[in-house]
C-alpha positions as CSV (number, residue, x, y, z in Angstrom):
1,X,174.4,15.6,104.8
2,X,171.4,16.8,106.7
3,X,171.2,19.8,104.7
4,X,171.0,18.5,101.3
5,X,168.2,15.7,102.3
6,X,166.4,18.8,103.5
7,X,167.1,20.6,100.5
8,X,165.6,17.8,98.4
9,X,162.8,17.1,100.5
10,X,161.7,21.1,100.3
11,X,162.4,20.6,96.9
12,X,159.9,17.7,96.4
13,X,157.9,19.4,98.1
14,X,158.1,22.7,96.2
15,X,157.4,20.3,93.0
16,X,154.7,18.4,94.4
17,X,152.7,21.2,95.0
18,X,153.3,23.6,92.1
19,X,152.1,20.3,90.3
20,X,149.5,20.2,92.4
21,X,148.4,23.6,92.1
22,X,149.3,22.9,88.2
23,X,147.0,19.9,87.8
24,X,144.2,21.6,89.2
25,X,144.1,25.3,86.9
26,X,144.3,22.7,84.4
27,X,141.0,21.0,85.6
28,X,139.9,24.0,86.5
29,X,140.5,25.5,82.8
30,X,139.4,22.2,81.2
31,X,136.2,22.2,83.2
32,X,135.9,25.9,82.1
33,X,136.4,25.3,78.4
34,X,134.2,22.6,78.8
35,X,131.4,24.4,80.3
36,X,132.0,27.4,77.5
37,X,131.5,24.4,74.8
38,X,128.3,22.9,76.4
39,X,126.6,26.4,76.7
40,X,127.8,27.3,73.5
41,X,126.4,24.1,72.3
42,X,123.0,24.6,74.3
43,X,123.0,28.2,72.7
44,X,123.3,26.7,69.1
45,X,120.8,24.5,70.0
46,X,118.4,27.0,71.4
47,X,119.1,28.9,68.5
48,X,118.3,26.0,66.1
49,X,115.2,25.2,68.4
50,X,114.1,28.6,68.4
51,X,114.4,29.0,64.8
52,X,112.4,25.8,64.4
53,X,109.9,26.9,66.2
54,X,109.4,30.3,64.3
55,X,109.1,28.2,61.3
56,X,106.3,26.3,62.9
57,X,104.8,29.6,63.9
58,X,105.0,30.8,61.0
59,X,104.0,27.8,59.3
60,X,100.5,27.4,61.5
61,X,100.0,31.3,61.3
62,X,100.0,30.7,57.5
63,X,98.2,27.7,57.4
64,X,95.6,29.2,59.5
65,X,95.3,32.2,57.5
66,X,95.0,29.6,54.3
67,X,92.1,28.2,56.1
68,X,90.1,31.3,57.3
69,X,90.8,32.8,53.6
70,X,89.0,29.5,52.2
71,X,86.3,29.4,54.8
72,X,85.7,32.8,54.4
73,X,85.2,32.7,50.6
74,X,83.3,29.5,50.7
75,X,81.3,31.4,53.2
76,X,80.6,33.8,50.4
77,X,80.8,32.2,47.5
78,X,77.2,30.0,49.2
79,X,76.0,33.2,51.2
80,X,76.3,35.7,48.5
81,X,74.6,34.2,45.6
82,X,71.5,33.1,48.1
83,X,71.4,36.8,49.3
84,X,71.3,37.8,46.1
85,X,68.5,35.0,45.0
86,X,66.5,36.6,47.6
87,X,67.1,40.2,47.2
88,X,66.3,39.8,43.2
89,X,63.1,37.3,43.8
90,X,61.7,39.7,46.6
91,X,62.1,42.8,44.7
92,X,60.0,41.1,41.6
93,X,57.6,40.0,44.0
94,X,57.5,42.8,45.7
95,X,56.9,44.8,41.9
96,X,54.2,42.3,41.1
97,X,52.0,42.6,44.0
98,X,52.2,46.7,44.5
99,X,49.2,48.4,43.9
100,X,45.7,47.3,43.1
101,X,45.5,45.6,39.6
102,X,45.2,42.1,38.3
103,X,48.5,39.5,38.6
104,X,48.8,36.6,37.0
105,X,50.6,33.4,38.6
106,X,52.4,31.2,35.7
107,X,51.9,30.3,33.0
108,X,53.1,26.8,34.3
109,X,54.5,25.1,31.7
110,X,56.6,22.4,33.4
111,X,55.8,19.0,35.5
112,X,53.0,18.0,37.5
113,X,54.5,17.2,40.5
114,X,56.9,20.5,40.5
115,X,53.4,22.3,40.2
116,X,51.9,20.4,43.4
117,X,54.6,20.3,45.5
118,X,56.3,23.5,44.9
119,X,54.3,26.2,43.1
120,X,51.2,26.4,44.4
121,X,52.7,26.1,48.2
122,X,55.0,29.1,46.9
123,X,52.3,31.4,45.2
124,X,50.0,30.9,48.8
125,X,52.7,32.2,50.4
126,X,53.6,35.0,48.0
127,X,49.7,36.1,48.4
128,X,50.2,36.0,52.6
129,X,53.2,37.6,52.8
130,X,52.8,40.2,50.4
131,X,48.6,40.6,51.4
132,X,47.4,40.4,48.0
133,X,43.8,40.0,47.5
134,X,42.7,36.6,45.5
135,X,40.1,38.7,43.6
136,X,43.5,40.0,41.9
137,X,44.9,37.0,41.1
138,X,44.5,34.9,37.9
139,X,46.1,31.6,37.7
140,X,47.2,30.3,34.2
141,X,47.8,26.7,33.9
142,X,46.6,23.5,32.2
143,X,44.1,20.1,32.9
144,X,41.8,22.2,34.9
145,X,43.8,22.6,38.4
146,X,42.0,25.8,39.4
147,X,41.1,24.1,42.7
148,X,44.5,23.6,43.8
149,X,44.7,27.2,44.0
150,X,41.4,27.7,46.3
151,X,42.1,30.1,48.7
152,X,44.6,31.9,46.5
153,X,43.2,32.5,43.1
154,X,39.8,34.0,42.3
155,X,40.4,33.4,38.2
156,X,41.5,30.5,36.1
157,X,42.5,30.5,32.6
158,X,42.6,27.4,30.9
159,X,45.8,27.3,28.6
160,X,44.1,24.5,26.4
161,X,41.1,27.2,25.5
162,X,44.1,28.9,24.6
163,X,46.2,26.6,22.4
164,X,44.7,23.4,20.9
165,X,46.7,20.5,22.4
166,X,48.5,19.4,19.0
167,X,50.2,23.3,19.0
168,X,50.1,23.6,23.0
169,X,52.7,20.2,22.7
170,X,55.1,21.5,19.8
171,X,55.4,24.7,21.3
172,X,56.3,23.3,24.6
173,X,58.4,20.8,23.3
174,X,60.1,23.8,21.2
175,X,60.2,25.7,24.6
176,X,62.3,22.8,26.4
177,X,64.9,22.2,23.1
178,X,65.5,26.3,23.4
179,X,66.2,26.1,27.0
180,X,65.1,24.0,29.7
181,X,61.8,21.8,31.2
182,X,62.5,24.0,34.0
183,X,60.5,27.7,33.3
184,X,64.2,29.3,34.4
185,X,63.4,32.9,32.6
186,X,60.4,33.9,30.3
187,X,60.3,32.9,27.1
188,X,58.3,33.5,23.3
189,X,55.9,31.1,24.5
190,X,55.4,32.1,27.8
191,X,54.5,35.6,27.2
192,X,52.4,34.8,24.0
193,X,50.4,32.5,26.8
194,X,50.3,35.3,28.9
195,X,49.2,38.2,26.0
196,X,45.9,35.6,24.9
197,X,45.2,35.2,29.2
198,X,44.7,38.7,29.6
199,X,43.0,38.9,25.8
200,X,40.7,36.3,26.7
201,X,39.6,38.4,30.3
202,X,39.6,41.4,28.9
203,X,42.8,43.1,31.3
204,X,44.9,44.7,29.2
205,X,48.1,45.1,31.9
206,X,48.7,42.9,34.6
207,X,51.3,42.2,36.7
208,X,53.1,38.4,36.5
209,X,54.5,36.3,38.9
210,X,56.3,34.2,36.9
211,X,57.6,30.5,37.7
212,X,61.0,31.7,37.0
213,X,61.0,33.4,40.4
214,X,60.5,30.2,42.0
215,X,62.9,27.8,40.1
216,X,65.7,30.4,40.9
217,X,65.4,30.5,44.5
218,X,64.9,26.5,44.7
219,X,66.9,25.2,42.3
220,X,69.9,24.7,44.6
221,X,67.9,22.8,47.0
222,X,67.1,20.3,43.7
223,X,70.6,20.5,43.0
224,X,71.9,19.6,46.5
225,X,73.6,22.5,46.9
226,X,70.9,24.5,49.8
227,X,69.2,23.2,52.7
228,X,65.5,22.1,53.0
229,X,65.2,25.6,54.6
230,X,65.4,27.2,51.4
231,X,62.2,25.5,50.4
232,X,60.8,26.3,53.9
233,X,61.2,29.8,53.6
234,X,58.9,30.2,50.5
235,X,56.1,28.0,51.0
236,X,53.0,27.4,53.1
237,X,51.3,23.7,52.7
238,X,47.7,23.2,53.1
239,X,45.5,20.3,52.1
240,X,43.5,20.9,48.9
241,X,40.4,20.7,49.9
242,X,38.1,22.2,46.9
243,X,36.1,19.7,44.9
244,X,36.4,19.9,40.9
245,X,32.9,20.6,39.3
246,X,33.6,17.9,36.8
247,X,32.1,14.6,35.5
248,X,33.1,11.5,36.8
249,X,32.7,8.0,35.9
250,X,30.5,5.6,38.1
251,X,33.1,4.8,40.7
252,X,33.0,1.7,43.4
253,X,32.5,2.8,47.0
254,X,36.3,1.5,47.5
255,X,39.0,1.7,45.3
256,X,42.7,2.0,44.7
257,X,44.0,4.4,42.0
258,X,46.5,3.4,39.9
259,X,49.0,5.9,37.9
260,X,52.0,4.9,36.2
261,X,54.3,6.4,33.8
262,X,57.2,6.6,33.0
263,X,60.3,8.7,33.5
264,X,64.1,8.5,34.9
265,X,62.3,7.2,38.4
266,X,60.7,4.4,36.6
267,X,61.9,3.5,33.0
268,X,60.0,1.8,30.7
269,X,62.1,-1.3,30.9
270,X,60.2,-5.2,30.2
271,X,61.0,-6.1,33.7
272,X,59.1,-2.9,35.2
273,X,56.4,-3.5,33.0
274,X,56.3,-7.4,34.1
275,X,56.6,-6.4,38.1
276,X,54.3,-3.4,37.8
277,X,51.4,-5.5,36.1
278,X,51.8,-8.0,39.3
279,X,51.6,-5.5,41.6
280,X,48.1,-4.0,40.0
281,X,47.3,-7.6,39.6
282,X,47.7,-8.4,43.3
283,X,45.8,-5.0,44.4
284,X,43.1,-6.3,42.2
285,X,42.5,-9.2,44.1
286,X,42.0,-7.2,46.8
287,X,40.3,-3.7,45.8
288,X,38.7,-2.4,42.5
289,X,41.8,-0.6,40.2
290,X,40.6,2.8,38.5
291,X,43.5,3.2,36.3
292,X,44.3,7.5,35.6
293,X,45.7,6.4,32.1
294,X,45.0,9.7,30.2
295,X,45.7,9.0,26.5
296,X,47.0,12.3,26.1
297,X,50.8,13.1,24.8
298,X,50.6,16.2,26.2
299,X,54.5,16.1,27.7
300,X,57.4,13.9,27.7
301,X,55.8,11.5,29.9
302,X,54.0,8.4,28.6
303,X,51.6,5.9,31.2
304,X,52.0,2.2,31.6
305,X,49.0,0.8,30.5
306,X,47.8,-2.4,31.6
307,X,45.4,-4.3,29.3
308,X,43.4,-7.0,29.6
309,X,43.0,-6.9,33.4
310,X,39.8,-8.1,34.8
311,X,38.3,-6.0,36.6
312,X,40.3,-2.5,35.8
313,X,38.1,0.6,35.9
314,X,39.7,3.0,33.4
315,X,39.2,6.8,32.7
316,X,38.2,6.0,28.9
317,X,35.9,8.6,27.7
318,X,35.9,11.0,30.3
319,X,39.4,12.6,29.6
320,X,40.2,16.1,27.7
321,X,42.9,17.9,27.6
322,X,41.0,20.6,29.7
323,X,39.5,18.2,32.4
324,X,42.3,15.5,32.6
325,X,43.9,16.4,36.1
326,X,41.1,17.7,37.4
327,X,39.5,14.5,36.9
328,X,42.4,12.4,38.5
329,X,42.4,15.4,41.5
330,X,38.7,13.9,42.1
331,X,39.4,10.3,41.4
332,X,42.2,10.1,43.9
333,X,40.4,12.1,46.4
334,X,37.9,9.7,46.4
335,X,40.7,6.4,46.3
336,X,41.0,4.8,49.2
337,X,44.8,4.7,48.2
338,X,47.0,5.8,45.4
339,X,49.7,4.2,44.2
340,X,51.8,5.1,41.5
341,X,55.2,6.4,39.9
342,X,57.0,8.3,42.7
343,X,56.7,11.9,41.4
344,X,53.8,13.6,39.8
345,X,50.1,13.3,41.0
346,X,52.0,11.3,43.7
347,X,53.0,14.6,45.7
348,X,49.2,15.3,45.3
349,X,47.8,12.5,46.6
350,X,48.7,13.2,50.6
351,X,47.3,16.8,50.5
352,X,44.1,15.3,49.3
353,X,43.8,13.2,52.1
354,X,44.7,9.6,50.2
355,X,46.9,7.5,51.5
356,X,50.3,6.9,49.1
357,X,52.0,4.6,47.9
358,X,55.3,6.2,45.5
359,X,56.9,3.7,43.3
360,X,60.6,4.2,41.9
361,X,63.6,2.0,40.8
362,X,65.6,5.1,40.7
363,X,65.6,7.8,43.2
364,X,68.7,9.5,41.8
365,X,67.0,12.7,41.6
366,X,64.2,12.0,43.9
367,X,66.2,12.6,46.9
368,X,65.6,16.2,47.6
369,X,61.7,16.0,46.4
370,X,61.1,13.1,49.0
371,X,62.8,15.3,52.0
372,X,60.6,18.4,51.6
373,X,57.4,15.9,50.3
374,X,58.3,14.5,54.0
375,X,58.1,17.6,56.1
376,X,55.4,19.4,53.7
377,X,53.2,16.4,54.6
378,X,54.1,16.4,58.2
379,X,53.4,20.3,58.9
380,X,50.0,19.9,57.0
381,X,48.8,16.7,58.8
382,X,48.5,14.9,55.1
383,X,47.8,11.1,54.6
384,X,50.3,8.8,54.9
385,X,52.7,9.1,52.1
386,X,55.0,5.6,51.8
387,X,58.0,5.7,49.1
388,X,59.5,2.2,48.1
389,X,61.8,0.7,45.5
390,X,59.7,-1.4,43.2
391,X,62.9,-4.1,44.0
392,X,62.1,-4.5,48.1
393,X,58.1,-4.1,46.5
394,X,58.2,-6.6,44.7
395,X,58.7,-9.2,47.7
396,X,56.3,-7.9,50.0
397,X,52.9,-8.7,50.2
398,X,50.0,-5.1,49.7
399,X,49.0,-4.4,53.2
């Protein structure tokens, strides 16, 4: 009896611990497979992760590739055509002032103010920087600027002892339907200017430095395109301080000149007219008015005239086509202030040592032209030179 309780309890025994040992290689292999899942898993998702990640690589490595490509062809599409600018306007200028004979500067054919504010700064400092004597230099222009170019220019032909106004106009006008107000290449008219110049002095060759050089390498600056350092690099500002040998009429001791026309800054609307004959009549109550109306169509330009103004000094009389801005050069130098359209003889005004006042309703196109008037004015120590919208104007009171 003994013997089979021991026999069954060896038996349990035996049982219990081969399904002891049982149970645990089964946790054991459970565990096992389990762990073989989660680094399988962990492996896939490495894999994935990794992958993932090489996309994104890839993706940025592109991306920045995409973006150096475009920086680098921006880079050249604004770098190259400005070298090139330069390159092509040195090398002409370089051609015009070699050797010893005459050079003519223009013909300028184009605005007033692109004349003052651009032109003659830019042919001062072709003459510097390439050493050129002013007994070789003849300026050709119109209205009897040849003191502007003091300093630079020992000759001056007249273009209206050339031309009589009447053709001078047409063929201008011509000029600008053909291509542009903007002397951008030389045309027929241009050299047909330049062939009765030299006829009328006697040269028969002379070098030309043409406008064209100059509206090339500025004309992105105008356009927004180029920094004011493109203007910088071409110019040299100086007060004009030469004194036109021409009549004048009987002027008061203190004045204010007055010169407005009109043009995409100021349109020649009723209201500007209205507002702009208050204005003159409220500096009249305080100063004498010499009004620079010309009464010349010699461009596209035409001035406000203000009529039946007591007290309005006017130019009447002493006007030609020959004399006209040499004649408002001297009246404005002798002005206590100017004030006027914003553009034209208003760019003039500060290196004459006037005090400015620049009128516009629209300064659409007046931006650039008012940033280099700024610094021009500042690195010559000009008068004061105040632009304002003939809106805010109108509420103020003249100082």
């Amino acid at each position: 009896m003994s013997f089979t309780i021991a026999a069954q309890n060896l038996a349990r025994v035996v049982w219990n611990r081969t399904a002891k040992l049982y149970r645990r290689g089964r946790h054991w292999t459970l565990r096992r497979q389990k762990d073989v899942r989660e680094t399988r898993k962990h492996a896939r998702a490495q894999a994935k992760l990794g992958g993932e990640r090489g996309r994104d690589a890839a993706q940025i490595a592109y991306a920045g590739v995409v973006r150096t490509s475009r920086y680098w062809d921006r880079l050249r599409r604004r770098t190259w055509p400005a070298i090139s600018r330069d390159v092509s306007a040195r090398r002409a200028l370089r051609a015009a002032a070699a050797g010893s004979g005459p050079i003519v500067l223009g013909p300028w054919l184009s605005e007033v103010g692109y004349e003052a504010l651009y032109w003659v700064p830019f042919v001062r400092w072709f003459t510097r920087q390439y050493d050129v004597d002013p007994d070789r230099i003849v300026t050709v222009s119109r209205g009897g600027v040849a003191p502007w170019y003091a300093g630079i220019s020992s000759r001056y032909v007249e273009q209206f002892d050339l031309f009589s106004p009447e053709e001078f106009a047409a063929r201008n006008e011509a000029r600008r339907a053909d291509a542009d107000q903007k002397q951008l290449a030389l045309s027929g008219f241009d050299e047909e200017i330049l062939s009765r110049a030299r006829a009328s002095l006697g040269i028969d060759r002379a070098a030309v430095c043409h406008p064209s050089t100059m509206f090339r390498l500025m004309r992105q600056f105008w356009l927004g395109n180029d920094s004011l350092q493109t203007v910088l690099e071409y110019t040299e500002y100086e007060p004009i301080a030469a004194i036109a040998d021409v009549a004048l009429p009987r002027l008061p001791d203190q004045f204010v000149a007055v010169k407005f026309y009109t043009g995409r800054a100021l349109m020649d609307t009723p209201e500007h007219r209205q507002q702009l004959r208050r204005l003159v009549e409220r500096i009249g109550r305080r100063y004498p008015v010499v009004a620079l109306n010309t009464n010349l169509s010699l461009d596209e330009h035409a001035d406000y005239v203000f009529q039946d103004m007591p007290g309005l000094v006017t130019l009447d009389g002493w006007l030609t086509p020959q004399n006209n801005l040499a004649v408002q050069t001297e009246v404005i130098r002798r002005a206590t202030r100017f004030v006027g359209t914003c553009g034209s003889l208003a760019w003039l005004a500060p290196m004459l040592g006037t005090d400015t006042l620049a009128i516009y309703a629209d300064d659409h196109f007046l931006t650039p032209h008012l940033y280099a008037a700024k610094h021009a004015y500042a690195s010559m120590d000009a008068a004061r030179f105040t632009p304002m919208d003939l809106a805010v104007l109108s509420t103020l009171d003249l100082e």
